[in-house]
C-alpha positions in Angstrom: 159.9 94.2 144.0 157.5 95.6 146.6 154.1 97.4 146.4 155.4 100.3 147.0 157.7 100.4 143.8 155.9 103.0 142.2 157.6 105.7 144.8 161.1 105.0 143.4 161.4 103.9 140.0 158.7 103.7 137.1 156.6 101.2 138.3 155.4 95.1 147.3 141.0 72.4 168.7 142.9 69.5 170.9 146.0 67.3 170.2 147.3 65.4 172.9 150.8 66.1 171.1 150.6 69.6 172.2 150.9 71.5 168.8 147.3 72.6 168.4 146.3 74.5 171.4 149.2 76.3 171.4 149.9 79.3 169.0 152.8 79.5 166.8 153.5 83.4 167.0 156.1 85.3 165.8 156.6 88.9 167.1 159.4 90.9 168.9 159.8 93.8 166.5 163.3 94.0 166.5 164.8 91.1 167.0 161.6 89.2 164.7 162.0 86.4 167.4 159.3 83.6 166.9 158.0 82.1 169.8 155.1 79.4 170.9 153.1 80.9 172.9 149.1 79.3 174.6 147.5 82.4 174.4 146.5 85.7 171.9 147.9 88.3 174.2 151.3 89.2 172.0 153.9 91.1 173.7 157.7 91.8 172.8 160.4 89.4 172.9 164.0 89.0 174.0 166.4 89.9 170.8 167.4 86.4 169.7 171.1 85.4 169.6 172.0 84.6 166.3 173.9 81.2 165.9 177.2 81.9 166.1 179.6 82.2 162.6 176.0 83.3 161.0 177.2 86.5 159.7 180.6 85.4 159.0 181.0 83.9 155.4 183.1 80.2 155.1 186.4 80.7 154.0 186.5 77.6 152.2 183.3 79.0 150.0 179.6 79.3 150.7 178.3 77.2 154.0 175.4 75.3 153.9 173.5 75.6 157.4 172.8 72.1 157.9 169.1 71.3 158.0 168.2 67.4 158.2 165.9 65.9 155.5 162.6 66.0 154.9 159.7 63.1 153.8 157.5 65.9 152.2 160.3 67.9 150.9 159.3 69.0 146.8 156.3 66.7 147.4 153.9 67.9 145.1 150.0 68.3 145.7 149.0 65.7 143.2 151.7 63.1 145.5 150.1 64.3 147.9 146.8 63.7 147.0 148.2 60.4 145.5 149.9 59.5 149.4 146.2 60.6 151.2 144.2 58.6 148.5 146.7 55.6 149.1 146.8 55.8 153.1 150.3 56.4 152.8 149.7 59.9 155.3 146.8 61.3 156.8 145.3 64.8 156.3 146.8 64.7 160.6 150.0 63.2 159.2 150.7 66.5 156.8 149.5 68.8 159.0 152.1 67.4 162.4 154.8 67.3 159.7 154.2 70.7 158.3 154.0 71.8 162.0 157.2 70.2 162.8 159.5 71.2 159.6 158.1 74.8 160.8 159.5 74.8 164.2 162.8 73.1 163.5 163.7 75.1 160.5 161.7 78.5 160.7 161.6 78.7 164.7 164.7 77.2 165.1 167.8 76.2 162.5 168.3 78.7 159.8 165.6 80.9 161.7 163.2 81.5 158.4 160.6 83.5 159.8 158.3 82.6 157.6 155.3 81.5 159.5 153.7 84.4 161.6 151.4 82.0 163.5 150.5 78.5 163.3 146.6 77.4 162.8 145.2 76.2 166.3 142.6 74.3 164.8 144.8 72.3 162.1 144.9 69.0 163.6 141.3 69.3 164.3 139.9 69.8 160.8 142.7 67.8 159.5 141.0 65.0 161.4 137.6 66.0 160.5 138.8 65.9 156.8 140.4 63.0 157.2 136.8 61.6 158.3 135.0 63.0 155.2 137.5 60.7 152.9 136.7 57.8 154.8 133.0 58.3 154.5 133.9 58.4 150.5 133.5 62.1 150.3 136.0 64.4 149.5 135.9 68.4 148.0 138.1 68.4 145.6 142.0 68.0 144.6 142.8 70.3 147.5 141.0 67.8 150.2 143.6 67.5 153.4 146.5 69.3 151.4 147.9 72.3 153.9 148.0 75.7 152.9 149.7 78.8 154.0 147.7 82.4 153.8 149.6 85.8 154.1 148.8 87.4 156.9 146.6 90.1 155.5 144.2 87.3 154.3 141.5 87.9 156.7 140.4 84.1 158.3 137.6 84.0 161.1 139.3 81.2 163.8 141.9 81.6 166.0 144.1 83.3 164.0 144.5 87.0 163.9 145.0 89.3 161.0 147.5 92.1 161.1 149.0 92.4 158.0 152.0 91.9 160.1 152.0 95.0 161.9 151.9 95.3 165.8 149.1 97.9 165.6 146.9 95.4 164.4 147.8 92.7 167.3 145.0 90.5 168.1 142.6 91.2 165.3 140.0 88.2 165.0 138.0 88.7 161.9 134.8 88.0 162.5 134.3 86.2 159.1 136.5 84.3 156.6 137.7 86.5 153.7 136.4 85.0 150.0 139.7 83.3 149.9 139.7 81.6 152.7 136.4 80.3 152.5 136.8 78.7 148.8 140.2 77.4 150.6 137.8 75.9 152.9 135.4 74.8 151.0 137.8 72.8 148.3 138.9 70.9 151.4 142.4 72.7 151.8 143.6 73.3 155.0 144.7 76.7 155.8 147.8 75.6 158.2 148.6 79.0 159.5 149.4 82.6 158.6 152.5 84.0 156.6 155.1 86.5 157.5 154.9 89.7 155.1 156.2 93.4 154.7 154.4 94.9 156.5 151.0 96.5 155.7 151.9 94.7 152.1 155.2 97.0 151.9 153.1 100.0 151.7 154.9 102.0 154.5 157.7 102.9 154.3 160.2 104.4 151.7 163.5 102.9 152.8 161.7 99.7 154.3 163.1 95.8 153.9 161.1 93.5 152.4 160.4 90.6 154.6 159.9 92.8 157.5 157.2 93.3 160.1 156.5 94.0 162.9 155.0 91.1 164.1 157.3 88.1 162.3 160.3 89.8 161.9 163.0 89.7 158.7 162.1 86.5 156.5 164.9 85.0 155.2 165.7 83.9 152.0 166.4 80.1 152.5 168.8 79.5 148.8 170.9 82.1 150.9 169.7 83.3 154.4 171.3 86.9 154.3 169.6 87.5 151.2 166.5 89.4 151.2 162.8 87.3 150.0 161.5 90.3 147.9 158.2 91.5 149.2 155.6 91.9 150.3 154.2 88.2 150.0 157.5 87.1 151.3 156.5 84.2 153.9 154.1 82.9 151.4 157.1 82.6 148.9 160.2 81.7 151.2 157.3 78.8 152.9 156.6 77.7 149.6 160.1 77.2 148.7 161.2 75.6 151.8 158.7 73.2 151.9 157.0 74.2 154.9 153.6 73.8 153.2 152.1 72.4 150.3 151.4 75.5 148.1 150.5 79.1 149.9 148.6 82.2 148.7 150.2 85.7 148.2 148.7 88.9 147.4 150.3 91.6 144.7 149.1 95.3 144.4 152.4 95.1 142.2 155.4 92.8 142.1 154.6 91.1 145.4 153.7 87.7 144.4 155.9 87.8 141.2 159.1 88.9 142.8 159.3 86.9 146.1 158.3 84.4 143.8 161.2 84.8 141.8 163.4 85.5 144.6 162.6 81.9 145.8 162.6 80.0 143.3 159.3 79.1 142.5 155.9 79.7 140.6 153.6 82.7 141.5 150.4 83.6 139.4 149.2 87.3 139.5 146.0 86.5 138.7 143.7 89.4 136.4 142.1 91.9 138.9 138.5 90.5 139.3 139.5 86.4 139.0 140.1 86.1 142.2 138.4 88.3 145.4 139.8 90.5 147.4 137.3 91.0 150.2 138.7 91.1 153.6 141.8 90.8 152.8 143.7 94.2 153.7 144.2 96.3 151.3 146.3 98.7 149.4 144.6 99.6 145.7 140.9 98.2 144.7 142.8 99.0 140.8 145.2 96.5 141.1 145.1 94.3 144.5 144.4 90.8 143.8 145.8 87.3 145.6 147.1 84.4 143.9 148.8 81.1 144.7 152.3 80.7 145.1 154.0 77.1 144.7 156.8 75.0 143.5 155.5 74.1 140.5 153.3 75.6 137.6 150.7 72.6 138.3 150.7 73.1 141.7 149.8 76.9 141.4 147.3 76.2 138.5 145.3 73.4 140.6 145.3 76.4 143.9 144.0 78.7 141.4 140.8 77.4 140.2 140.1 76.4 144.0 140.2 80.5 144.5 138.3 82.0 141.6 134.8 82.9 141.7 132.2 85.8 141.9 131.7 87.4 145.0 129.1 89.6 145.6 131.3 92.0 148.2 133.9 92.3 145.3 132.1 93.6 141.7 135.6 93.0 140.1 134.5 89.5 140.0 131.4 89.8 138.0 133.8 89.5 135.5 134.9 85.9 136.3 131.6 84.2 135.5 132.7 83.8 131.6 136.5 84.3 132.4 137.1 82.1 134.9 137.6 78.3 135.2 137.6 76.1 138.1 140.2 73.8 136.9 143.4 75.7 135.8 145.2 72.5 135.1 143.3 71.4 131.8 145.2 73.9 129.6 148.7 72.6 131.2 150.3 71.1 127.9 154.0 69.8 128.0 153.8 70.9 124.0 152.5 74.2 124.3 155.0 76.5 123.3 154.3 75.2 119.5 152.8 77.9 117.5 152.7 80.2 120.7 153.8 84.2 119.6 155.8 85.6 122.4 157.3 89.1 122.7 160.3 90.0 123.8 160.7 93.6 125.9 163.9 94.2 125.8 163.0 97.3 127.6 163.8 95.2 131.1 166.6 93.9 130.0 170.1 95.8 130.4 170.5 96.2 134.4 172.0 92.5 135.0 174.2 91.0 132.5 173.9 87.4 134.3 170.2 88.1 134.5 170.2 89.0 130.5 172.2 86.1 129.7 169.5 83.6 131.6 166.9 85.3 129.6 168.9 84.6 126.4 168.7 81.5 127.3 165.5 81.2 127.9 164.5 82.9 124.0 166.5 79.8 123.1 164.2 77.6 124.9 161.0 79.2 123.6 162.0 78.7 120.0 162.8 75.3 120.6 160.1 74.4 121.6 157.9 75.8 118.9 157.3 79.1 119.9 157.5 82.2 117.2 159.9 84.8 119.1 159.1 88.5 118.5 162.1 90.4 119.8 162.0 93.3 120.7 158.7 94.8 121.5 157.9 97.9 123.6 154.8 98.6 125.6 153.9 101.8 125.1 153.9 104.6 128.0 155.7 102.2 130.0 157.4 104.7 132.0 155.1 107.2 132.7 152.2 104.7 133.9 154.1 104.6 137.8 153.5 108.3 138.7 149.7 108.0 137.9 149.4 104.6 139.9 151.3 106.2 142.9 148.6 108.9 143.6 146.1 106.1 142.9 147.3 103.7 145.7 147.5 106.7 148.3 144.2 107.8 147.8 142.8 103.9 147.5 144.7 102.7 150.3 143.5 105.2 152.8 140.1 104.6 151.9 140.6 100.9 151.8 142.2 100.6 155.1 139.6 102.6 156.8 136.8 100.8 155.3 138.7 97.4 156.5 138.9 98.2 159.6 135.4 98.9 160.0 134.3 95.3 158.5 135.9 94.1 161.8 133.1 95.3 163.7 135.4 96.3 166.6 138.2 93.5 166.6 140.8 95.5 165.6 142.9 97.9 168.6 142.8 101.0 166.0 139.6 102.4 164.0 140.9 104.3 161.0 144.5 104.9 159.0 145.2 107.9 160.9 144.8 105.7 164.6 147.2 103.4 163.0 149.6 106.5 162.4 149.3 107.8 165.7 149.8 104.3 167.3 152.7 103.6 165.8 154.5 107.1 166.7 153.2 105.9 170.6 155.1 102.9 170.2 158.0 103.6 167.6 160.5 101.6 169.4 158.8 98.3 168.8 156.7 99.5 165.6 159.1 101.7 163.4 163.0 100.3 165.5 164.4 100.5 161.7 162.2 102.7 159.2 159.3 105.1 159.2 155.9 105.6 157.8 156.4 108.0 155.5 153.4 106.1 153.2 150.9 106.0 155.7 151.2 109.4 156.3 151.0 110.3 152.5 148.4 108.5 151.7 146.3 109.7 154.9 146.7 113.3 153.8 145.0 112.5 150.7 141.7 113.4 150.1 138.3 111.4 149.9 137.9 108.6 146.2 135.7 111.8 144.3 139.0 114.1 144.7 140.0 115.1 141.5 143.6 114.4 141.5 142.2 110.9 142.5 140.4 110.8 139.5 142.2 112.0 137.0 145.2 109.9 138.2 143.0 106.5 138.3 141.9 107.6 134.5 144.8 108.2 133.3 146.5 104.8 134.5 144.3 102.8 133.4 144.5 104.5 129.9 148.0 104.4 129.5 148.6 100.9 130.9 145.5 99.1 129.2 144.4 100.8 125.9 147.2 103.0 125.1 149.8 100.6 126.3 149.7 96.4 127.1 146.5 96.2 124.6 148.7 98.1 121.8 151.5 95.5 121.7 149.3 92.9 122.2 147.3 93.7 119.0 149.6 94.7 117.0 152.3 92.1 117.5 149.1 89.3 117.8 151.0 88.1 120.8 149.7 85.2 123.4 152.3 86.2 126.0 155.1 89.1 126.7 158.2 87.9 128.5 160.8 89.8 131.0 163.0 89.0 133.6 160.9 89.0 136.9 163.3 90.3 138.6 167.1 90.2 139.7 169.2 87.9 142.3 168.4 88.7 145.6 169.9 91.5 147.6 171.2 91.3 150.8 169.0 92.3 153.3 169.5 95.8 154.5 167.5 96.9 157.7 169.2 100.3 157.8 168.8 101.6 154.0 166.1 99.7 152.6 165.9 97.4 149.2 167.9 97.3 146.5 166.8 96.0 143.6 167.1 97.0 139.9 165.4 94.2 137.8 162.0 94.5 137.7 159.4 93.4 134.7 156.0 93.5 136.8 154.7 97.4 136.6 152.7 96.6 132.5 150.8 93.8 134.0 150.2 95.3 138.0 148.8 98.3 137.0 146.4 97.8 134.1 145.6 94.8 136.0 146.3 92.4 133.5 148.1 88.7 134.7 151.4 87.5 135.0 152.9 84.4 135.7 156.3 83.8 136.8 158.9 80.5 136.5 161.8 79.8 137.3 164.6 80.8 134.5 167.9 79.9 136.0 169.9 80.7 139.1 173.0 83.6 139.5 175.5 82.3 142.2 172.9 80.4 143.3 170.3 82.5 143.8 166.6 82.2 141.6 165.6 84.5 138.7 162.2 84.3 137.2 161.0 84.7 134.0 157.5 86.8 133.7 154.8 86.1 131.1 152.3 88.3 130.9 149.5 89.0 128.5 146.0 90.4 127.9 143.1 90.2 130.5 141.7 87.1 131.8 144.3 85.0 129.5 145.6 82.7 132.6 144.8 80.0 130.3 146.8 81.0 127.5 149.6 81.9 129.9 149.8 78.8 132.3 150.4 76.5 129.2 153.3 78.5 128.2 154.5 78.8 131.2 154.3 75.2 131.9 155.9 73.8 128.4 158.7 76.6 129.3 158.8 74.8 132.9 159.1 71.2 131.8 161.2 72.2 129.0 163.9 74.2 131.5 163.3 72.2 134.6 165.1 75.4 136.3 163.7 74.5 139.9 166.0 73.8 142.2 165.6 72.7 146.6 167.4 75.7 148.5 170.6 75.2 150.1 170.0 77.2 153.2 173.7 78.8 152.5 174.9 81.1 155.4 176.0 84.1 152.9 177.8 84.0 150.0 
């Protein structure tokens, strides 16, 4: 599901080894070549040549591209921790694998596209890390782990921040984002920048997740003609592949829980105001928020409490001081389903018969392991929250971007939404090859945030999807957690019409800006379904030990297979 559901349905340094001074860029708009290249001047490349029998499925079944193994393939981050505690790898030791899995499976091999641009500095403060833990001192359970950030997460090094789109090409920020600096500060290292839908998937009607200008179509790596969901798509696909340790998504709605699910792994939507959003590009100030996306339930909840705190550029996170905890992994609790009241909305279910069965199954789980199973239940107003949440991200986006760009003091090529319009019509070959911007130029005819339409539409969202809807159920049904099917098997990708999805469980939670965590339920032919649990505000607790006892109890995650097609 991508962040632009809403439109469619009811709801997207020096190494002598020669891998740091040079920049890992991906960009050629239509052919979403990736390329190393020494310098920050970005400019079109030659359509790659596909390897050949790609599009062609095996006649003897599915075929596996062949990708060679992997030391720090599933490793976790507490192994991790474990192997740089041990002196089994250095911080430098994860950081030249990392490096290396990226070019030989997302530059080369099955051709991910994942990875928009690869951290100059990585080895450098990988060695500067690894310094600080042999002078005794390290920041925290995150020290030397690398971490992939979605390329609207704004970083000040030498990385840009485009938000994947060619307009935006060589954007320095001229300082780190909140994220990135508590990244920084916990001792993570942020190993490069991930491939997105563009401008967060807010652009175009008939887009494909996965796509941008800049990195190309991400591939889904369980099967490579299938689309990653969007819009944190890289983050997910990364995640999943092993091409990092854990990375960080953003959602305005569905786009951490459905490339999440798409992928086959864990993604946490945190509550709007956890976690803050400043500098990162943006789409709604109502419902943006990023989150960490990872392999395991753990893994995310130890990348969350590294994120959360107040900020005094965001007010959202005022909030956080009581609600927020910088250790996520204390509630984890194998047992946790026991005594746990979870609703069923069997409202999502009905578009997938495989995907209904998986979530049959997973009711069966839930009341195994302790859990009192209230099914059905219906959120209230469910269907008529998306119209109201549209207008609000046109009129918020515009403003947001506008105000974005200005907080880069000059870095950025373009000035304002409507410079971003006009640029891209300049260059449509290279910027729009497949779809338009019908979004952008929706939202820039809006009018300023004290429009009335603006206002009544942000009201009456927040009404139905808060007090007059999630709260409802929650209070009446004294619920800890509601459950739906994140989303369905993946499509195949489709540059020409667009997405095509059906399942989708994420609008309750985007919009009133409530959280949502997503695991692994099961796979159809192969391909991962999530299950969502979602709940009242600033209940991540409550949620991640529910979703971890469903997670140890299933054990649904699986390694991708890197299949050719199906």
């Amino acid at each position: 599901m991508s962040d632009r559901d809403d439109t469619r349905t009811d709801s997207p340094g020096a190494d002598g080894a020669g891998v740091s001074r040079r920049r890992f860029v991906a960009h050629g708009a239509a052919a979403g070549a990736l390329a190393w290249t020494g310098g920050c001047t970005i400019e079109p490349s030659a359509p790659r040549e596909e390897p050949a029998g790609e599009a062609a499925p095996s006649q003897a079944g599915p075929e596996r591209f062949p990708v060679d193994a992997f030391e720090l393939d599933e490793v976790g981050i507490a192994d991790l921790r474990g192997g740089l505690q041990s002196g089994r790898w250095s911080a430098e030791d994860l950081v030249r694998r990392y490096l290396e899995r990226i070019e030989a499976i997302d530059r080369d091999g099955p051709t991910l596209r994942t990875v928009i641009e690869a951290n100059p500095d990585a080895l450098l403060i990988a060695r500067g890390l690894d310094r600080e833990r042999r002078d005794g001192e390290t920041r925290g359970p995150l020290h030397g782990i690398p971490i992939l950030v979605k390329d609207n997460v704004a970083t000040a090094d030498g990385m840009t921040t485009t938000a994947g789109a060619l307009a935006l090409a060589g954007t320095i920020s001229p300082r780190d984002s909140f994220v990135a600096a508590r990244l920084r500060a916990a001792g993570a290292i942020i190993l490069g920048k991930a491939n997105l839908s563009e401008w967060a998937n807010f652009r175009s009607t008939r887009s494909s997740s996965g796509w941008s200008g800049r990195g190309g179509q991400c591939r889904n790596p369980y099967v490579l003609d299938r689309n990653p969901c969007g819009s944190s798509s890289g983050s997910a696909a990364a995640a999943a592949a092993s091409l990092c340790a854990a990375a960080i998504g953003t959602e305005t709605n569905g786009s951490i829980v459905c490339p999440a699910s798409a992928n086959g792994i864990v993604g946490i939507k945190p509550t709007v105001g956890l976690v803050s959003r400043s500098l990162i590009v943006p789409i709604a100030d109502a419902q943006d928020t990023a989150g960490p996306m990872a392999r395991t339930v753990r893994d995310a909840a130890i990348v969350l409490g590294a994120l959360t705190g107040q900020d005094p550029d965001d007010p959202k996170t005022g909030a956080s001081r009581t609600n927020g905890h910088n250790d996520y992994t204390q509630f984890l609790d194998a047992g946790g389903l026991r005594g746990a009241r979870i609703g069923v909305v069997r409202d999502f279910l009905g578009e997938h018969e495989k995907v209904d069965a998986l979530m049959e199954d997973a009711i069966l789980a839930l009341r195994e392991g302790g859990a009192e199973v209230i099914d059905p239940v219906e959120v209230p107003n469910r269907r008529e929250v998306g119209r109201h949440s549209f207008q609000v991200l046109l009129y918020e986006f515009k403003a947001g971007v506008d105000a974005w760009l200005r907080a880069m003091g000059g870095a950025a090529p373009v000035r304002t939404l409507a410079d971003v319009i006009a640029w891209n019509e300049a260059n449509a070959a290279t910027s729009m090859p497949y779809f338009g911007q019908e979004l952008l130029i929706q939202a820039q005819e809006k009018g300023d945030l004290d429009t009335q339409e603006y206002l009544d539409a942000l009201g009456s969202a927040a009404r139905l999807s808060r007090a007059e809807g999630l709260d409802v159920v929650m209070r009446e049904e004294r619920l800890d957690a509601l459950i739906g099917p994140t989303g369905g098997p993946a499509w195949v990708t489709d540059l020409v019409n667009g997405d095509n999805y059906s399942v989708s469980s994420s609008t309750p939670a985007a919009v009133s800006g409530y959280p949502n965590v997503t695991v692994p339920a099961g796979r159809v032919h192969g391909l991962p379904v999530g299950i969502s649990f979602f709940g009242a505000p600033w209940s991540e607790p409550t949620l991640l030990r529910i979703a971890y006892a469903f997670e140890q109890a299933t054990n649904h995650r699986a390694k991708p297979e890197f299949l050719r097609s199906l």
